[in-house]
C-alpha positions, 0 to 999 in steps of 0.5 A: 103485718098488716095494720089496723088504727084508730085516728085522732080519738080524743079523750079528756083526762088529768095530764100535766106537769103543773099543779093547775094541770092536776086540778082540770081535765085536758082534751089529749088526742091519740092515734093508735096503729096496731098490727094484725094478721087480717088474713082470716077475717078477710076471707070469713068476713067475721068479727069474731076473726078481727081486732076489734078497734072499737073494743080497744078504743073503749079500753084506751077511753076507760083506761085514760080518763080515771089516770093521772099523768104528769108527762105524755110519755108515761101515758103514752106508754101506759096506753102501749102496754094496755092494749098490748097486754089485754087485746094481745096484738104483736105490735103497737105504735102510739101518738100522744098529743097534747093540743095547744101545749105550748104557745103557737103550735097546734099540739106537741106530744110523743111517738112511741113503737112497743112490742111484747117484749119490750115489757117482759122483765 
């Protein structure tokens, strides 16, 4: 399975546990690795055959700037599921961060792995 990722995409969005977090906007920090066979867009060199990253880059940015989360892992997980329902990837792996959440780190968040099947009920 190869890879196709998106590093560091930053994005403003309404997270937090706290009542004054729910009131403001907060930059959170994403890297997306999603697994994809590019075996065929390898030899046709054409776009149509790809996983196109922007394309799931502008559906995470749309997705996670109208929400509303407390916690990074349901946001987290929220982002997991999107991309794998609508851009039909085999396999996702999400990090969430948070900068400055806690005081002296640079940022705390969550790592999270999903298949299809993890949301099949």
């Amino acid at each position: 399975m190869d890879i196709v990722y998106i590093r560091d995409l930053r994005i403003d969005a309404v997270i937090g546990i706290y009542a004054w977090e729910q009131r403001i906007h907060q930059q959170i920090s994403i890297n997306l690795e999603m697994g994809w066979d590019n075996r065929q867009a390898a030899a046709s060199d054409d776009i149509n055959d790809t996983l196109n990253y922007k394309a799931a880059a502008q559906l995470v940015k749309a997705s996670v700037e109208k929400s509303e989360f407390k916690l990074v892992e349901a946001l987290a997980e929220h982002v997991a599921r999107l991309l794998l329902e609508k851009m039909q990837i085999p396999w996702i792996k999400v990090s969430l961060g948070k900068p400055m959440a806690v005081t002296g780190s640079q940022e705390v968040g969550v790592i999270i792995e999903r298949t299809p099947a993890d949301y099949q009920e």
